[in-house]
C-alpha positions as CSV (number, residue, x, y, z in Angstrom):
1,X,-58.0,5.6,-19.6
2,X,-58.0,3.5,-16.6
3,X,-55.1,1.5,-18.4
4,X,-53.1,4.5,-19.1
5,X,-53.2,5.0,-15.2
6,X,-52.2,2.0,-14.3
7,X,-49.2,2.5,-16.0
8,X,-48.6,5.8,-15.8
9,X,-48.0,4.7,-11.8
10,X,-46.5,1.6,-13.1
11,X,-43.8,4.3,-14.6
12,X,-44.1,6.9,-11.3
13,X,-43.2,3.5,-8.9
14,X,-39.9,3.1,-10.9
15,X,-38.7,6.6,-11.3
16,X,-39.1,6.9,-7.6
17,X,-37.6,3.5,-6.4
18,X,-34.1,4.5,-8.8
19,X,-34.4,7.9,-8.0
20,X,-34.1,7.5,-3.7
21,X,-31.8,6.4,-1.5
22,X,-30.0,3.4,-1.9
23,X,-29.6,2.4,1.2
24,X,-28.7,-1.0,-0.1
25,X,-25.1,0.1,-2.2
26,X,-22.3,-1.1,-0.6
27,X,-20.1,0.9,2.2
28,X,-16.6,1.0,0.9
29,X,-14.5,0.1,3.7
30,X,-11.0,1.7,3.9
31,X,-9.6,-1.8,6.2
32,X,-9.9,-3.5,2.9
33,X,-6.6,-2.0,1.6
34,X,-4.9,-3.7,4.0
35,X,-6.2,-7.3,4.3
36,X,-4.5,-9.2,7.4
37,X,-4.9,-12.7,7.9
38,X,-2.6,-15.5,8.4
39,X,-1.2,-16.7,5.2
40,X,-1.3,-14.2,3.1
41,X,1.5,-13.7,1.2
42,X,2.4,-10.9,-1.4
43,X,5.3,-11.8,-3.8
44,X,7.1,-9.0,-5.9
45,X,10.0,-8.4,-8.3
46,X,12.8,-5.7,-7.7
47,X,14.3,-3.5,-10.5
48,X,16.4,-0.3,-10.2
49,X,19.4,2.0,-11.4
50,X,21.7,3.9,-10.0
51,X,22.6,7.2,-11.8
52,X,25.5,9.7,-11.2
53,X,25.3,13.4,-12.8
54,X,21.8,11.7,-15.0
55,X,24.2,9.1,-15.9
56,X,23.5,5.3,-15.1
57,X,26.8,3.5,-13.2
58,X,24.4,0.7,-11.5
59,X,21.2,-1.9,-11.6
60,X,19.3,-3.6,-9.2
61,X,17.4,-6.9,-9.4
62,X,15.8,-9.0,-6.5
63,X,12.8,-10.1,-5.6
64,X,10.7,-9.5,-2.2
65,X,8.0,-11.8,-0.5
66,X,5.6,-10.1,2.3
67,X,3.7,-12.5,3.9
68,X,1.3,-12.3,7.3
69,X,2.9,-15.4,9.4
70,X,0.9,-15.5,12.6
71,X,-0.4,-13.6,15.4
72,X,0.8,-12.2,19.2
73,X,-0.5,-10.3,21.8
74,X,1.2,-6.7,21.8
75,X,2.2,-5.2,25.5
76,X,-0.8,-3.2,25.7
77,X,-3.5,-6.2,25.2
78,X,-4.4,-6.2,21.8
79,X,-3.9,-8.5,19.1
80,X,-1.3,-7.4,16.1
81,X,-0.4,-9.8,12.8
82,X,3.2,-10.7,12.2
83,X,4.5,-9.5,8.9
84,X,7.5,-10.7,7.5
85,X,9.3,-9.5,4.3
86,X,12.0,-11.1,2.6
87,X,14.1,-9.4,0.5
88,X,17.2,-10.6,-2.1
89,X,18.7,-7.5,-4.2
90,X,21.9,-8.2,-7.0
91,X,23.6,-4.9,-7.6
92,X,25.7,-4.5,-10.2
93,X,28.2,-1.3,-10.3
94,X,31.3,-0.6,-12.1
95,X,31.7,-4.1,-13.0
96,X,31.5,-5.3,-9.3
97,X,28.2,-7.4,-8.2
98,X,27.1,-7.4,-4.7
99,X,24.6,-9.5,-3.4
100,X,21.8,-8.4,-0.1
101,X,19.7,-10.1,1.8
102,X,17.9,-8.9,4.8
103,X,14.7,-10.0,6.8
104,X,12.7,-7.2,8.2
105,X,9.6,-8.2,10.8
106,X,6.7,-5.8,12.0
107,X,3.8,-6.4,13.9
108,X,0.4,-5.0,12.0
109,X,-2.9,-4.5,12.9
110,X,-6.0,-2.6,11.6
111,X,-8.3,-1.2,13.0
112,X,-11.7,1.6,12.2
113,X,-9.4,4.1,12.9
114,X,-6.5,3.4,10.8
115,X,-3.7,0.5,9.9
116,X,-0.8,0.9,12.4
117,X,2.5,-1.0,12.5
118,X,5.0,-1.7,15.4
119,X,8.6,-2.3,15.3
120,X,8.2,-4.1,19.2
121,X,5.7,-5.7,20.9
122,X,6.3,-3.5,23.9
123,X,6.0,-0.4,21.7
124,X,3.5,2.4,22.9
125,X,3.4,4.6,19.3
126,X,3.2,2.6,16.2
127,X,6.0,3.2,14.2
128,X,3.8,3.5,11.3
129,X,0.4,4.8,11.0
130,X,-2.6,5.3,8.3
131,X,-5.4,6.7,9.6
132,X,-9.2,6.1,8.6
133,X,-11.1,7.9,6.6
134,X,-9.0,7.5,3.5
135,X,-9.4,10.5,1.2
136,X,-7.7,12.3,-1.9
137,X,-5.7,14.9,-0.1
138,X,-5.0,13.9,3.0
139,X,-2.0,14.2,4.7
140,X,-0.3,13.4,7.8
141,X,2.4,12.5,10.3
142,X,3.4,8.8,8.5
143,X,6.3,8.4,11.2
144,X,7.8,10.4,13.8
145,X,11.2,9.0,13.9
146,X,12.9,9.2,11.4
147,X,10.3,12.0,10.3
148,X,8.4,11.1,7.4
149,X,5.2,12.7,6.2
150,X,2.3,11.1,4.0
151,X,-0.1,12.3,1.2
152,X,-3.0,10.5,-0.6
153,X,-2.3,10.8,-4.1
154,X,-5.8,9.6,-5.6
155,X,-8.4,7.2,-4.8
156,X,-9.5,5.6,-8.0
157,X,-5.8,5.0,-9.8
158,X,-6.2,2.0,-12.3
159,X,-2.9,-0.2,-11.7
160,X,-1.8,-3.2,-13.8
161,X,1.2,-4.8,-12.6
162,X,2.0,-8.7,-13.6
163,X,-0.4,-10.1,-10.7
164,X,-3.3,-8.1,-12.7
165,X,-5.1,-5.4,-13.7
166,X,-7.1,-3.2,-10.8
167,X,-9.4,-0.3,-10.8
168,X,-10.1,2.2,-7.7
169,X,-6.7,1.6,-6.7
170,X,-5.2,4.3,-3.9
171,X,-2.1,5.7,-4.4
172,X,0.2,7.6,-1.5
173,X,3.3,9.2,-1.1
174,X,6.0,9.6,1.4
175,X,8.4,11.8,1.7
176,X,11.6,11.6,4.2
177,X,14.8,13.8,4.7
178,X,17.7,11.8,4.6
179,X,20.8,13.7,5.0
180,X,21.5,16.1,2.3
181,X,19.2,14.1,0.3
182,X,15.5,13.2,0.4
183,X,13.5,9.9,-0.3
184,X,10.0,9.9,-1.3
185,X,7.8,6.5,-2.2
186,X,4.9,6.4,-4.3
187,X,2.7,2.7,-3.8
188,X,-0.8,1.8,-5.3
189,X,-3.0,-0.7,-3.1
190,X,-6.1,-2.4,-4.4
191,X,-8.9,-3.2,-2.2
192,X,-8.6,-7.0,-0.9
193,X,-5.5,-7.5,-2.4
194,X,-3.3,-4.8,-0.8
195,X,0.1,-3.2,-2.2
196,X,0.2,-3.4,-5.4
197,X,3.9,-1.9,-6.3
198,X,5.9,1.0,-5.2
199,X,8.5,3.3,-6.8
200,X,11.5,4.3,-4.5
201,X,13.4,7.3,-5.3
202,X,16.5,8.0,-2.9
203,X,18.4,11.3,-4.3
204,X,21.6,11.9,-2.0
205,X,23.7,15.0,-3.9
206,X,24.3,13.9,-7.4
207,X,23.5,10.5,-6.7
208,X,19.9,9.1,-7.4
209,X,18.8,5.3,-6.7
210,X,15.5,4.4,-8.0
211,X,14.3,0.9,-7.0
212,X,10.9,-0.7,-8.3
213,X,8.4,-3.3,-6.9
214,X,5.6,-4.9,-8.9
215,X,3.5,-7.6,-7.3
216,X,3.6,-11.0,-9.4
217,X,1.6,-13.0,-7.6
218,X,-0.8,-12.9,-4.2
219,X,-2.3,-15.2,-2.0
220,X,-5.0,-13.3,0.4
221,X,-8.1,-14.9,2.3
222,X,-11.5,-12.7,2.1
């Protein structure tokens, strides 16, 4: 009897310790979507096709390299990252092959509240802003000019792109007017990795230009 009580509270003891709180799980933290440090470098390759009337007249190729080059003090005090991003496109179209380059700098910083982005150092808005907390759902104000809005597709998309395979990815969306036409972006991040790809979808009339990135390969410090 006395042995059956032991265990009996043996058996109680567990129930109750997997049962409570677990105050010791780990907090997700939304900044980990959006790693910063210097050095870290995203590299990604570029495919897309141009259609007329549903019918394909053009491709694009290229590839794109992101990468987090140093730091600088914005107007306002505060520290931001400088992130560069690279980008080489070949686009063929009725037989003719063009080829772009352009280099396009922003200065990034995240905080509790959100990630934000700057186009100057002396600018007072960010030009691009996520807020904290991240949730299925949400949307908001992504950029004020030109005017494009945000929306939290999911929280727990599983991506695999050549750089790898990731679960509890995040997925958004924006959406900006453009003319008579509209372009709308849909991206995946991981946690502690960052963007993972991103499909771009520019519809102008009759004319629609879809251009795809997939990351290949990543460098980011923890």
């Amino acid at each position: 009897m006395k042995n059956a009580i032991i265990l009996f509270a043996a058996l109680l003891l567990v129930l109750i310790t997997g049962c409570g709180d677990n105050v010791s799980a780990p907090v997700e933290n939304d900044e980990e979507f959006y790693p910063l440090s210097v050095g870290n470098q995203w590299n990604y390759q570029r495919n897309g096709t141009i259609e007329l009337s549903g019918v394909e007249i053009g491709t694009k190729t290229g590839a794109s390299v992101t990468e987090i080059t140093g730091t600088a003090t914005h107007s306002e005090n505060f520290e931001v990252f400088i992130q560069t991003t690279s980008t080489s496109d070949t686009t063929v179209m009725y037989s003719q092959t063009t080829y772009t380059e352009f280099l396009d700098t922003l200065y990034v910083r995240v905080t509790g509240e959100g990630f934000n982005a700057y186009q100057h150092l002396d600018d007072t808005d960010s030009m691009f802003v996520v807020p904290f907390p991240l949730l299925e759902g949400s949307t908001w104000q992504f950029c004020q000019a030109p005017s494009i809005t945000a929306e939290i597709f999911s929280m727990n998309m599983d991506v695999t792109v050549p750089a790898g395979s990731f679960a509890n990815c995040m997925e958004m969306q924006t959406t900006m007017p453009a003319g008579f036409g509209i372009v709308t972006t849909v991206a995946d991040f991981a946690r502690n990795v960052g963007r993972l790809n991103d499909v771009c979808t520019i519809s102008v009339n009759n004319i629609i230009t879809t251009v795809s990135e997939e990351l290949i390969s990543y460098t980011v410090s923890q």
